[in-house]
C-alpha positions in Angstrom: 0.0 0.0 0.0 1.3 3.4 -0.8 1.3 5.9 1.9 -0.6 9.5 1.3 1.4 12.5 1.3 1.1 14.0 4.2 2.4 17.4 5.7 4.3 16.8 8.7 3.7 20.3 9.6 -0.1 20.4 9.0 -2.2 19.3 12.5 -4.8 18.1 10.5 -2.3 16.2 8.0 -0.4 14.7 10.9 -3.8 13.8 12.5 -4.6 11.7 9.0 -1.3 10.2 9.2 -1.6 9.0 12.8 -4.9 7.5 11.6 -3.6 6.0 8.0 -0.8 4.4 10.4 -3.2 3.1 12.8 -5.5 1.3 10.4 -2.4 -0.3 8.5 -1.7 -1.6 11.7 -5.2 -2.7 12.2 -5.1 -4.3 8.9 -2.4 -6.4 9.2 -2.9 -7.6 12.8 -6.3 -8.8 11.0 -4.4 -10.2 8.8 -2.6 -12.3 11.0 -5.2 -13.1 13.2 -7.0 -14.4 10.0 -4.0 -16.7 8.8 -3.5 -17.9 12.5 -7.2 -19.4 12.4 -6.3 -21.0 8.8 -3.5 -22.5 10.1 -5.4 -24.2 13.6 -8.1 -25.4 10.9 -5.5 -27.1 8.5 -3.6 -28.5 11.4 -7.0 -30.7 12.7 -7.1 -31.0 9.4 -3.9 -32.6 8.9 -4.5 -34.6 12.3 -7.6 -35.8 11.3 -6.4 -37.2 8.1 -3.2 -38.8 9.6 -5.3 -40.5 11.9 -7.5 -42.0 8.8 -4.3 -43.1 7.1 -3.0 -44.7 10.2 -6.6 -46.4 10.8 -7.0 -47.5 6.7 -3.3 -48.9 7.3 -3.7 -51.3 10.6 -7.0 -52.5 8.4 -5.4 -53.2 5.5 -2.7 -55.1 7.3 -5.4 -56.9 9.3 -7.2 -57.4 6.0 -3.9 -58.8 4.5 -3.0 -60.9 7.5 -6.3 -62.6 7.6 -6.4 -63.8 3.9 -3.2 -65.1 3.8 -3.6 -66.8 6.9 -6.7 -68.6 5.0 -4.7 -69.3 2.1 
């Protein structure tokens, strides 16, 4: 984002500064809050699948040991 030109020496411009400041930082601490949240949803995401695989594996392995045992 580019930053408005402001005049240091101006009350009123300094006053729009100190506000264009503040909601950049607003902005981006949203920002991060927002990406924290994505990241906590694809990590129970992740867990949720790793504990499928894990599952889908012991059951294949069961499924495996079964058949050959009658064979």
């Amino acid at each position: 984002m580019s930053q408005p030109d402001f005049n240091p020496f101006d009350p009123i411009s300094a006053a729009m500064g100190a506000m264009h400041g503040q909601n950049l930082l607003a902005a981006k601490d949203a920002r991060i809050k927002k990406l924290e949240e994505q990241c906590l949803i694809l990590e129970h995401k992740i867990t949720a699948i790793k504990i499928i695989c894990e599952s889908s594996h012991e059951s294949l392995l069961n499924e495996l040991k079964e058949y050959n045992e009658s064979n």
